[in-house]
C-alpha positions as a printed NumPy array, in Angstrom:
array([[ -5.548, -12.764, -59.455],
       [ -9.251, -14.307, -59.408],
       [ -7.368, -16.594, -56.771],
       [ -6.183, -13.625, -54.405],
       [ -9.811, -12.059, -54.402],
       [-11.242, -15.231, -53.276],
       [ -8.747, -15.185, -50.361],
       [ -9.045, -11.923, -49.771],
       [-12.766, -12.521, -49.598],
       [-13.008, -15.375, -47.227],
       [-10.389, -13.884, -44.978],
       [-13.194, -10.472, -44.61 ],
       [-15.931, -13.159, -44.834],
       [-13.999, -14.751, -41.911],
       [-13.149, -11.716, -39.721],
       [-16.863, -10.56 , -40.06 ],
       [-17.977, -13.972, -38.739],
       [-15.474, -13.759, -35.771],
       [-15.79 ,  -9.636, -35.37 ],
       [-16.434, -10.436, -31.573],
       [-13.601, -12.842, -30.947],
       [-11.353, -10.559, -32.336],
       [-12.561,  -7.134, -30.404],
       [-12.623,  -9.25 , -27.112],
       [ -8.963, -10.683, -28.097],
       [ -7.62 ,  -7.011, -28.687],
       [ -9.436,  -5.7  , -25.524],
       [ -7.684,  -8.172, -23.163],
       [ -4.143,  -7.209, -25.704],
       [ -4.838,  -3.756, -24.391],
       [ -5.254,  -4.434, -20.856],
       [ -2.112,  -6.792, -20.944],
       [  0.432,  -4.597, -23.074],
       [ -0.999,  -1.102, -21.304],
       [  1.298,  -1.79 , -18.209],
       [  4.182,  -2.226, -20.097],
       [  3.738,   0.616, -22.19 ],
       [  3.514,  -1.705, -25.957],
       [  6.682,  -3.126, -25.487],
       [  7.372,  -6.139, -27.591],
       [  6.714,  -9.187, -25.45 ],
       [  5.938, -13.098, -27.255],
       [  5.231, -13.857, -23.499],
       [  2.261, -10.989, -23.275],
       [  0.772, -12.262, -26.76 ],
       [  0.625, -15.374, -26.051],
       [ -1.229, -14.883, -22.4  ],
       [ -3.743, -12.741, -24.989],
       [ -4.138, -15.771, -27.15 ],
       [ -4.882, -18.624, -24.278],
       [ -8.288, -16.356, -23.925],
       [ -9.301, -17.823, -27.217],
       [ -9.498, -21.754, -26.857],
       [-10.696, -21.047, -22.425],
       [-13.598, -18.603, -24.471],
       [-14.218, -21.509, -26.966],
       [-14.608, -24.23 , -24.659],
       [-16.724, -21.961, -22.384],
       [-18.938, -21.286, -25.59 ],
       [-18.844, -24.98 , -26.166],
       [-20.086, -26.066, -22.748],
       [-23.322, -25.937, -21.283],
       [-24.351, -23.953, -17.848],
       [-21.41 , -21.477, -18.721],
       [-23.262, -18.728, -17.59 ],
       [-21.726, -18.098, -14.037],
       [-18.344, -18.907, -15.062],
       [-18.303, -16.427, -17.977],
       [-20.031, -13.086, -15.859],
       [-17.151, -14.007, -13.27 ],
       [-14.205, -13.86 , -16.214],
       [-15.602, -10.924, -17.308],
       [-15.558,  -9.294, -13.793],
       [-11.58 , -10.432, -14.099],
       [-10.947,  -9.008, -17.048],
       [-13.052,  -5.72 , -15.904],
       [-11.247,  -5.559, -12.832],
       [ -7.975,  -5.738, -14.695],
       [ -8.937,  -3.185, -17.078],
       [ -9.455,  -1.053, -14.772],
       [ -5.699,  -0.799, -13.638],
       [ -4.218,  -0.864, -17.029],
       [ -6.547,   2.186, -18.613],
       [ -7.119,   4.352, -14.963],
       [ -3.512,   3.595, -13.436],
       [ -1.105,   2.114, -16.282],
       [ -0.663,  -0.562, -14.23 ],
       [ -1.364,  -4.328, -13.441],
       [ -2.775,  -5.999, -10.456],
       [ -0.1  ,  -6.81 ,  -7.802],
       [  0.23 ,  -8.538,  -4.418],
       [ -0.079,  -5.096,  -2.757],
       [ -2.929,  -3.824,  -4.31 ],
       [ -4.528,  -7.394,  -4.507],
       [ -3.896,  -7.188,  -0.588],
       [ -4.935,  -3.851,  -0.176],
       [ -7.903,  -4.411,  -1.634],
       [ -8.701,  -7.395,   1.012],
       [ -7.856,  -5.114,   3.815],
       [-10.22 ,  -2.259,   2.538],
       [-13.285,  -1.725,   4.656],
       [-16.279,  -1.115,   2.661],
       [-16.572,   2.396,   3.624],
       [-13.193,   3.303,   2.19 ],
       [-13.895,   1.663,  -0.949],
       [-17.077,   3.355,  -1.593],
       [-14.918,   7.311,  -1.168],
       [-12.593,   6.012,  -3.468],
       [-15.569,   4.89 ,  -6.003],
       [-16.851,   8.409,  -6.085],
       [-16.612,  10.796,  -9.007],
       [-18.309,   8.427, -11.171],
       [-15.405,   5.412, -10.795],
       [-18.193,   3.018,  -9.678],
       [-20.858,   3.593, -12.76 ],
       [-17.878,   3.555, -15.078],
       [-17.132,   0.048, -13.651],
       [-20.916,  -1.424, -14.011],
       [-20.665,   0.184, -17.28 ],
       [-17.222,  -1.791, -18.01 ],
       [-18.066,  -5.247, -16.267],
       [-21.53 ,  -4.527, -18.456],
       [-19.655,  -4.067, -21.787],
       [-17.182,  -6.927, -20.644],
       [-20.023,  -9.25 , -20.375],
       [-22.029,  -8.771, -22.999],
       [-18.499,  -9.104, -25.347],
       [-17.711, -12.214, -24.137],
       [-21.288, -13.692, -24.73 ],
       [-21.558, -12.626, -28.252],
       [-17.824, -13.925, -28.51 ],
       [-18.832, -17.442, -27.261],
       [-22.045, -17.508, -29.51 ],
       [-19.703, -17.233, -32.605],
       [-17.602, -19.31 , -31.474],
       [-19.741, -22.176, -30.333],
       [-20.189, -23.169, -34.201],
       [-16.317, -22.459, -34.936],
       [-14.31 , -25.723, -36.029],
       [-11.89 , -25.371, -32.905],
       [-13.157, -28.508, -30.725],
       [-13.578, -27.9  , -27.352],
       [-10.81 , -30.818, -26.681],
       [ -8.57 , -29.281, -28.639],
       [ -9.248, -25.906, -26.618],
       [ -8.499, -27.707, -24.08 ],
       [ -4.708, -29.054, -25.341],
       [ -3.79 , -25.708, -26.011],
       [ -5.152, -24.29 , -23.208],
       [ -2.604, -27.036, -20.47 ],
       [  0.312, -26.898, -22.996],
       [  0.23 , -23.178, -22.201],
       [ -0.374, -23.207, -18.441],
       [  1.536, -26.548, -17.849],
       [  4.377, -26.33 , -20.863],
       [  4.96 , -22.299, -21.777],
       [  4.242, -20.725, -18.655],
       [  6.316, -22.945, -16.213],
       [  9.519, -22.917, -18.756],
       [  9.165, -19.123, -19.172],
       [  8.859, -18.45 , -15.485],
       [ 11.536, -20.887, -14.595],
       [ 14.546, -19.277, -16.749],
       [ 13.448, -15.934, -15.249],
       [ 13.777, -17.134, -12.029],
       [ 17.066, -18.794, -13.057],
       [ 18.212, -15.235, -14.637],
       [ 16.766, -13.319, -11.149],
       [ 18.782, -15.481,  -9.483],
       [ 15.862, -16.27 ,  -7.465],
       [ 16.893, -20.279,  -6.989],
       [ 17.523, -19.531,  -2.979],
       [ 14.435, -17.566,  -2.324],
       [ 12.516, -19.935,  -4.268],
       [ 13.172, -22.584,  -1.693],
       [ 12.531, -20.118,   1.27 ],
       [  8.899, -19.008,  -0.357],
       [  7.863, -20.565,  -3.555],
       [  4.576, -19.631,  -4.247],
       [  5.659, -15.794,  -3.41 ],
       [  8.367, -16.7  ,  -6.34 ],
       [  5.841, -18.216,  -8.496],
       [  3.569, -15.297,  -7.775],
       [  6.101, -12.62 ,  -9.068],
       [  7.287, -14.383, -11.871],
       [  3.222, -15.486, -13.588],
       [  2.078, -11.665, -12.782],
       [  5.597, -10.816, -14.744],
       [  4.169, -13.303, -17.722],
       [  0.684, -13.839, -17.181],
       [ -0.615, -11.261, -14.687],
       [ -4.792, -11.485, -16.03 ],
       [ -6.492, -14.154, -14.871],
       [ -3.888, -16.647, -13.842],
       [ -1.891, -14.183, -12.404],
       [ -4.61 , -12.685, -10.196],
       [ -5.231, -16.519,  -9.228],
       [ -1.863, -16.928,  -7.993],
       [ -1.638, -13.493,  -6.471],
       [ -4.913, -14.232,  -3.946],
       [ -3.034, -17.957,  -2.76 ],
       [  0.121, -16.138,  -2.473],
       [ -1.64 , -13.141,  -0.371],
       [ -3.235, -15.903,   1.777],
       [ -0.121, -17.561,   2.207],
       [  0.999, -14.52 ,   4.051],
       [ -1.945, -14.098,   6.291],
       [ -1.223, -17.487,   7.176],
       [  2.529, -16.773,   8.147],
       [  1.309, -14.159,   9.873],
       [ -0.84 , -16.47 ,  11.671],
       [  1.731, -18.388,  12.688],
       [  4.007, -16.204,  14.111],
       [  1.287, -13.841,  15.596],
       [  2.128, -15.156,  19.522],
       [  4.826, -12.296,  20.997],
       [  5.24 , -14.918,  23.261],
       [  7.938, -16.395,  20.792],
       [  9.094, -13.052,  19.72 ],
       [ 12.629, -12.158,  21.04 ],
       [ 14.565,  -8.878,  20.554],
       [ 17.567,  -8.765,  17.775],
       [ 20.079, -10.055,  19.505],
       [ 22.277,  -7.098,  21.614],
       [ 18.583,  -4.594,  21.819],
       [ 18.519,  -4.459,  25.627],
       [ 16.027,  -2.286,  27.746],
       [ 18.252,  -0.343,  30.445],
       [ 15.625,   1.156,  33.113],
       [ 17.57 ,   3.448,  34.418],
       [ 17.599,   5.446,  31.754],
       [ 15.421,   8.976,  31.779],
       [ 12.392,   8.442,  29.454],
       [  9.255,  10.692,  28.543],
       [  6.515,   9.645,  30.498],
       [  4.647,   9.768,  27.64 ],
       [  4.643,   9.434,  23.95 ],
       [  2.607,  10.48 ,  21.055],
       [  2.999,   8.496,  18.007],
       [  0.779,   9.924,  15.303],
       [  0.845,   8.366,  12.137],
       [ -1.164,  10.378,   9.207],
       [ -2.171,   9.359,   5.742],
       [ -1.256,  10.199,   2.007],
       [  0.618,  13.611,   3.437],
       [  3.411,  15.154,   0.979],
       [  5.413,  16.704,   2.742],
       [  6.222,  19.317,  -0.338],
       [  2.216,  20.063,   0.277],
       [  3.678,  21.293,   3.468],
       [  4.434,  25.1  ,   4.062],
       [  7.191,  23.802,   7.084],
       [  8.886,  22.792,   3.966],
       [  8.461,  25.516,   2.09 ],
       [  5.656,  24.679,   0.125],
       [  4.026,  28.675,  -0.735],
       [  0.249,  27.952,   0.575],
       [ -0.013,  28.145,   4.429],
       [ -0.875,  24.494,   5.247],
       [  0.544,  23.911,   8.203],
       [  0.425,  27.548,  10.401],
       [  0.616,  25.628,  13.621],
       [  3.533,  23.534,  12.849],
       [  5.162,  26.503,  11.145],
       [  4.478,  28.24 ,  14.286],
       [  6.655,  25.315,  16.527],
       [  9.492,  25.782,  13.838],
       [ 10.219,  29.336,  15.735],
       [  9.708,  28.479,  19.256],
       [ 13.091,  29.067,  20.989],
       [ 14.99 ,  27.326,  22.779],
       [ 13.721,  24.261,  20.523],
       [ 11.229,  21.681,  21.282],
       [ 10.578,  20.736,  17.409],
       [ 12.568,  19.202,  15.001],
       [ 11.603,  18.099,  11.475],
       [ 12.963,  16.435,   8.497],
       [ 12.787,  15.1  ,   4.83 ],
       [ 11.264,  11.708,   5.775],
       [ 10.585,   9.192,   2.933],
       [  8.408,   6.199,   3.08 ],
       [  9.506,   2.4  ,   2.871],
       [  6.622,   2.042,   1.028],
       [  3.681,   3.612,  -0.739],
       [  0.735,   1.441,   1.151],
       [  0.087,   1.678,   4.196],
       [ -0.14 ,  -2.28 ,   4.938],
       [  4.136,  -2.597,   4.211],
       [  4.827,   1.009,   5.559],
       [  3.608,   0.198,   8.986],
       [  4.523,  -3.048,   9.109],
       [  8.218,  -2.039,   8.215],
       [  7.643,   1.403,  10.843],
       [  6.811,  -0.172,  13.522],
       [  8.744,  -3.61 ,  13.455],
       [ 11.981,  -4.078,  12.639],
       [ 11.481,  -5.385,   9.1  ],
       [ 13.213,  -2.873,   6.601],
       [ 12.809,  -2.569,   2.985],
       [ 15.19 ,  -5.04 ,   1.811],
       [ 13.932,  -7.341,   4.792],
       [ 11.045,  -8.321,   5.859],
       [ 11.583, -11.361,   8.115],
       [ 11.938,  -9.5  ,  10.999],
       [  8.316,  -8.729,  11.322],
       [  7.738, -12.225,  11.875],
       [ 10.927, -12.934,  14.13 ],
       [ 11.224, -10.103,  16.341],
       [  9.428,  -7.668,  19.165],
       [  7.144,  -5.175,  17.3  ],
       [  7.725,  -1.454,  18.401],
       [  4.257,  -1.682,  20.96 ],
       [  5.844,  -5.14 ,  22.219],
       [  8.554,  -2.703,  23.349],
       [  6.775,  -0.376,  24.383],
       [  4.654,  -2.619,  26.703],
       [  7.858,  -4.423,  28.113],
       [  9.352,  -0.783,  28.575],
       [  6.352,  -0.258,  31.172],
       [  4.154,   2.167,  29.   ],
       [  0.732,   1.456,  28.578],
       [ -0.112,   0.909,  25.429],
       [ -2.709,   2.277,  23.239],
       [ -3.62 ,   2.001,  19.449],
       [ -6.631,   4.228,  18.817],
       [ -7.386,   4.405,  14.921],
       [ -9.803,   5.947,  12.658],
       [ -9.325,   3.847,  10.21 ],
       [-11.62 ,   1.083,  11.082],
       [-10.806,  -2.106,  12.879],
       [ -8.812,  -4.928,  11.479],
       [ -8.719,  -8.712,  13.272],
       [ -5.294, -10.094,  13.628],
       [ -6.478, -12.891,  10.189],
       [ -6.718, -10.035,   8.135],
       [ -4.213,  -7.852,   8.384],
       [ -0.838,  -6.848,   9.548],
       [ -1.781,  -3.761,  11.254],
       [ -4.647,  -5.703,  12.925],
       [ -1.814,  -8.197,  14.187],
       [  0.301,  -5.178,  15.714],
       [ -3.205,  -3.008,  16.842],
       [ -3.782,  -6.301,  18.914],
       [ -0.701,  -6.395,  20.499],
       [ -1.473,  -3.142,  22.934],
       [ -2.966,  -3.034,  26.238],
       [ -6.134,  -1.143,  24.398],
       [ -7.627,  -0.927,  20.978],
       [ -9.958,   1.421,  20.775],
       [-11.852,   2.475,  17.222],
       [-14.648,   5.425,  17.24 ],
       [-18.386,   4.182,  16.217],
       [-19.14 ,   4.316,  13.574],
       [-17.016,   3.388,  10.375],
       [-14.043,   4.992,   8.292],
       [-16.337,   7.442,   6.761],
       [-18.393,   8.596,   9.503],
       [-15.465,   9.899,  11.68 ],
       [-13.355,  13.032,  11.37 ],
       [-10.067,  12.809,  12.705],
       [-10.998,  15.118,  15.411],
       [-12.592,  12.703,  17.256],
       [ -9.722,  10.753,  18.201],
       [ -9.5  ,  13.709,  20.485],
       [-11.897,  13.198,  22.529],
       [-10.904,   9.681,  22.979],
       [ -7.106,  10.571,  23.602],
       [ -8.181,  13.4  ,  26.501],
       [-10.579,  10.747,  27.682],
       [ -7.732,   7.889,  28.1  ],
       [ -4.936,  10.285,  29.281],
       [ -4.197,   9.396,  32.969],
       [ -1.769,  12.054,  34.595],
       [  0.708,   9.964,  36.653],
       [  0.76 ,   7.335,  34.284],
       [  3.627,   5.846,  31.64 ],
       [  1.436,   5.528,  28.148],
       [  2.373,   5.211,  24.877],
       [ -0.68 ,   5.856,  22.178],
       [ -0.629,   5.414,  18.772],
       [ -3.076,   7.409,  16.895],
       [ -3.642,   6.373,  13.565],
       [ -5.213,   9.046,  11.239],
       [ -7.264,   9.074,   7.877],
       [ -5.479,  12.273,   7.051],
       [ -5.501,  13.05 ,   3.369],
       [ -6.714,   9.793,   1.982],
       [ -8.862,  10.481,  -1.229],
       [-11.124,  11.173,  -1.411],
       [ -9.694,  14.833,  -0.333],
       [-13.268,  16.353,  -0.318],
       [-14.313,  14.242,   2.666],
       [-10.996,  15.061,   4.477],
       [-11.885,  19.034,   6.15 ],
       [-14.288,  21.113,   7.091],
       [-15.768,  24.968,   6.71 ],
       [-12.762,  26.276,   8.713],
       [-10.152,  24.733,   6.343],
       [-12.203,  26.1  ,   3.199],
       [-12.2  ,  29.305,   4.32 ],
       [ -8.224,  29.466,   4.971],
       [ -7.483,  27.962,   1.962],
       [-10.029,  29.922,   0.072],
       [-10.751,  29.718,  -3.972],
       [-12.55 ,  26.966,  -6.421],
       [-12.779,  23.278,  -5.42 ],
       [-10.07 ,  22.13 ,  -7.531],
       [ -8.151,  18.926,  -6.381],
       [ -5.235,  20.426,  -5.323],
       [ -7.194,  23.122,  -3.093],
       [ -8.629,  20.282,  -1.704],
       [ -5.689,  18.424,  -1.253],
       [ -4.553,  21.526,   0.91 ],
       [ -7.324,  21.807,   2.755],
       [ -6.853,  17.974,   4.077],
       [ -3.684,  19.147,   4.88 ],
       [ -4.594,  22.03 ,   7.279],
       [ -6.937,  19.863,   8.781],
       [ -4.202,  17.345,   9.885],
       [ -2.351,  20.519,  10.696],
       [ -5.201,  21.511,  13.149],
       [ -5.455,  18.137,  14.403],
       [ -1.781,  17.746,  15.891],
       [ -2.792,  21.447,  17.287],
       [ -4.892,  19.358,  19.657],
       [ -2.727,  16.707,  20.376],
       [  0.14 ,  19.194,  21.033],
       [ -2.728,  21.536,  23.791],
       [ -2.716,  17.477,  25.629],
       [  0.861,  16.919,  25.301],
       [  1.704,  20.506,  27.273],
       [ -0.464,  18.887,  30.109],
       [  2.769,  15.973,  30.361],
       [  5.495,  16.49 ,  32.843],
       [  7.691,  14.951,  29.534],
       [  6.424,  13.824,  26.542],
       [  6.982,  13.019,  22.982],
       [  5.035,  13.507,  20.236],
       [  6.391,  12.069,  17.122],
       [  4.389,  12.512,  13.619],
       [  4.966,  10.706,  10.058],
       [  3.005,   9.556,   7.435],
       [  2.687,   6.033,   6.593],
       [  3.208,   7.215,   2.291],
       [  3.039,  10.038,   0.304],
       [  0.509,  11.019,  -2.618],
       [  0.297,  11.884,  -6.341],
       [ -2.142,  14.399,  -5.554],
       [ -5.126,  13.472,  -7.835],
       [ -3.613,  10.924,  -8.882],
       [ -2.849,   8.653,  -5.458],
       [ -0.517,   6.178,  -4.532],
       [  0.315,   2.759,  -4.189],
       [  0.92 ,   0.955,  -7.854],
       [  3.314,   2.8  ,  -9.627],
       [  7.363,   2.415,  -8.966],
       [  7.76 ,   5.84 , -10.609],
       [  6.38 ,   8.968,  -8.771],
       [  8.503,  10.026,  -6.14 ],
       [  5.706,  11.877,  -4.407],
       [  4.185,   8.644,  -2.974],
       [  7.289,   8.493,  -0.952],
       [  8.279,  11.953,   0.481],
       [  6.441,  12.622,   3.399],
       [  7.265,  14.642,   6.573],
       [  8.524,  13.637,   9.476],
       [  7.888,  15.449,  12.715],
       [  8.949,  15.261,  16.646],
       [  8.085,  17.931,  19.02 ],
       [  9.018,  17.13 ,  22.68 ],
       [  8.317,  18.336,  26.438],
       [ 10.841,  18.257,  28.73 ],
       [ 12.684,  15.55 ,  27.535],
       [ 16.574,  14.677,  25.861],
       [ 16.898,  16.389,  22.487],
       [ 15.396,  13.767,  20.524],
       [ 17.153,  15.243,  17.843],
       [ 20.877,  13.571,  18.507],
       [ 18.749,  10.246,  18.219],
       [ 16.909,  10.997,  14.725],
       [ 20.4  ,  12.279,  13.78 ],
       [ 22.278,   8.698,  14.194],
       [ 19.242,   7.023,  12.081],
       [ 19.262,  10.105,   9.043],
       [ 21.455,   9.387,   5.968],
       [ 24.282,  11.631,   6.706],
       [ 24.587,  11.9  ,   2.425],
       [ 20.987,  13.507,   1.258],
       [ 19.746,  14.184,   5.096],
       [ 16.53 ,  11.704,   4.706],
       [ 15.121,   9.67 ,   7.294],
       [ 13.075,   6.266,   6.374],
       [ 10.293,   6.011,   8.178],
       [ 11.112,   2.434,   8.47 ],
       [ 13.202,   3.667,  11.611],
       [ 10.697,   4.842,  13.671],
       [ 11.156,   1.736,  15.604],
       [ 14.888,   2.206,  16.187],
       [ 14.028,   6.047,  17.448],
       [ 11.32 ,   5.372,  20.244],
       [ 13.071,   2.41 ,  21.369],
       [ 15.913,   4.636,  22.2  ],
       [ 13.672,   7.465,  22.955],
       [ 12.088,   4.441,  25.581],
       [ 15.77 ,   3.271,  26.962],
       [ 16.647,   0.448,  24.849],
       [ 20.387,   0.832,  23.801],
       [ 21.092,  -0.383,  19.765],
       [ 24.098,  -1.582,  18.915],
       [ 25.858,   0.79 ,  16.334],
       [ 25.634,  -2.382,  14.088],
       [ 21.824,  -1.729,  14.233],
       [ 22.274,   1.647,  13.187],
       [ 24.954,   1.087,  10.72 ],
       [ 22.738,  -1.208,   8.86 ],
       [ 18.946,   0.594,   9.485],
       [ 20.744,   3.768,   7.952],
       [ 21.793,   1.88 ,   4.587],
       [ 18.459,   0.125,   4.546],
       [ 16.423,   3.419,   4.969],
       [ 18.193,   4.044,   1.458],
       [ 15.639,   1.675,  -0.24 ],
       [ 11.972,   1.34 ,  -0.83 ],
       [  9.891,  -1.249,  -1.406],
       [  7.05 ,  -1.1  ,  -4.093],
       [  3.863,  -2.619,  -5.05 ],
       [  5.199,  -6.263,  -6.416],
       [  7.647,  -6.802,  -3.462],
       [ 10.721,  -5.575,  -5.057],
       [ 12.97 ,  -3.056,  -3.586],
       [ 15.249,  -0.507,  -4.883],
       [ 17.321,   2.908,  -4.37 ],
       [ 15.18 ,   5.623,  -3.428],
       [ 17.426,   8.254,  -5.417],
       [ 16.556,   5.651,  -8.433],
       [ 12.512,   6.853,  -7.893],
       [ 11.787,   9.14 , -11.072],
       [  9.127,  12.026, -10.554]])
């Protein structure tokens, strides 16, 4: 008995020397079992338990300083994803984050996000240093540390990522992109820390490919996509792409507030010149959405972005003069794929100022300004829509039709009106057109107040609307109809390139079809995998 007390005793003697180890140890346990919800995992515990000998040998080095603030701004950065979102940090949202300007990241840090994260790197910090002083007279040698620490990273890690590969059946595609493989399989295992390592080199891997492959010069058509002239074609075409809108946030589907009045208003116009559908997004950021819109990459492949034409290639071979004009901020072809298609048109033109200084309005000016009468032009106008945060997303005139307290849903609404107000516009120039097309979708959907981009659950990030009003043209509705799933009626927005390049005169193959139809069935989320979009739970 006297023996068990004395145990007892130096194990509480031993806990109280180490109180810090062991709160920083069950701080990064919560930020790596959060994500998958406590499940049982030897692989998750033991990523927990490398922190202790890379701590120790920190605490046992000199000059450790530096090194330590910049784990802790790891470890805060993860935590942030596992206790706001439930989630961990993948290749999309590490890339995402790259591609953010600065102006965009500081509305999405309002609310007091960016004092609770000095706060939490703070905390982080200061938990770490007081677990390194106890540690630096703990018996664990820093050689030692440092055994532990490779047999884990060179021994565990490889073996456990390996088999899962083996049981993915991932051997082929490991050859084709390894570190992509790699990637996937350490954030599965080890995503703090060594899996945010990974994630950045497999990110810039990408923007290298890209890189490569960014001369159209060596981009061909998929074999059979031929351009027949002599077919009639609008003169010109309106491809608006908005932001974050639900299109169940949308009274043209139904949704009880009056969002859209104007768009309602085209749904009654006889004979018809509008025609609208459940669309659904190939992805829930905007970075994979576009890039699978407006190329002929499709959720379940992406290789065609790289290979093939891009949908303003097209356009400009079609004879259209081509024009991306964005309020979203610029973007050089090394940094992101929508800078690499933006750069393919005739013009690029961004308002002054940056993403937060410009309503979406003022693309108007700029379209008017660029319009030339007798002219074939194709513009893209990229809008900030209803990106959070929704307060910064209307004005006066929106309040006061969607009247009542500031809550995040009325503000939601109100973005939503505004966009509403904005294709007004665009539809006043478009009247002005002998023919034209004007063809609106959003690049995602939105968990409104919640947002969009990590999760695989919420089917809101991916049902969006999906809008074409034309002038004087060939019912562009018997083309939409060939590319919407005949089964639920849904339309990927993935096909938006196979519409306006028959919409421009370039004949697809039914193959084409066939296969962009079965595609459109699947998205593709955050960590590169794809799946069913009737799978998608709410």
């Amino acid at each position: 008995m006297p023996e068990k007390k004395h145990l007892a005793k130096k194990f509480g003697e031993a806990i109280y020397k180490y109180k810090f180890t062991i709160v920083a140890l069950a701080y990064i346990g919560l930020i790596a079992f959060i994500p998958i919800r406590f499940a049982p995992s030897i692989p998750m515990l033991l990523l927990v338990l490398s922190f202790l000998p890379l701590v120790n040998i920190l605490a046992k080095t000199r000059y450790t300083f530096i090194l330590t603030f910049l784990l802790a701004f790891i470890l805060a950065f993860n935590a942030y994803f596992a206790f706001a979102l439930g989630t961990d940090v993948s290749l999309e949202v590490m890339a995402s984050i790259f591609e953010t300007h600065t102006a965009e990241a500081v509305s999405m840090l309002k609310g007091g996000v960016l004092l609770g994260a000095l706060l939490g790197l703070a905390a982080t910090t200061g938990l770490l240093y007081l677990a390194e002083r106890e540690l630096k007279g703990s018996p664990l040698s820093r050689k030692v540390s440092l055994g532990l620490l490779l047999a884990y990273l060179l021994l565990f890690l490889p073996i456990v990522c390996y088999k899962r590969i083996k049981w993915d059946r991932q051997a082929e595609f490991m050859a084709e992109a390894p570190l992509k493989v790699v990637q996937d399989k350490v954030n599965m295992y080890a995503p703090i820390l060594y899996g945010n390592i990974l994630t950045i080199l497999a990110y810039q891997e990408e923007m290298a490919m890209l890189r490569e492959f960014s001369d159209p010069t060596n981009k061909t058509l998929p074999e059979g996509i031929v351009l027949n002239d002599t077919l009639p074609v609008p003169q010109k075409i309106y491809l608006v792409i908005g932001e974050s809108a639900y299109r169940k946030h949308w009274s043209l589907y139904g949704y009880p507030v009056k969002t859209t009045p104007f768009i309602d208003s085209l749904s009654q116009v006889q004979p018809q010149q509008m025609y609208y559908y459940d669309g659904i997004a190939s992805a829930p950021f905007t970075r994979n959405a576009l890039r699978m819109a407006l190329s002929f990459a499709s959720p379940v492949d992406l290789q065609p972005f790289y290979e093939n034409k891009t949908l303003i290639n097209m356009a400009n071979d079609a004879g259209y003069a081509t024009y991306w004009i964005s309020n979203q901020g610029s973007s050089a072809i090394e940094d992101s794929y929508l800078g690499y298609i933006a750069a393919s048109a005739n013009h690029t033109i961004y308002p002054k100022g940056n993403y937060m200084a410009n309503d979406d309005f003022v693309l108007l000016s700029i379209l008017r300004a660029e319009r030339k009468e007798k002219e074939k032009q194709f513009f893209v106008l990229h809008l900030v829509g209803s990106h959070n945060d929704y307060s910064d997303r209307y004005d006066q005139t929106d309040a006061e039709t969607i009247s009542g307290n500031n809550t995040v849903t009325n503000q939601y609404d109100r973005s939503i009106h505004h966009t509403d107000r904005v294709l007004r516009e665009i539809y006043q120039v478009m009247t002005q057109d002998s023919t034209a097309l004007l063809l609106f979708f959003s690049d995602h959907g939105e968990i409104v107040g919640k947002g969009h981009g990590p999760w695989k659950d919420g089917v809101a990030q991916f049902d969006i609307p999906f809008v074409a009003i034309e002038n004087g043209v060939q019912p562009t509705g018997r083309i939409i109809a060939k590319y919407q799933d005949k089964e639920t009626g849904l339309v990927n927005n993935s096909n938006i390139v196979y519409i306006l390049a028959e919409a421009m005169g370039y004949s697809i193959p039914h193959r084409y079809i066939e296969k962009a139809v079965s595609d459109g069935r699947f998205v593709r989320h955050a960590d590169q995998s794809f799946s069913p979009y009737s799978e998608i739970k709410d």
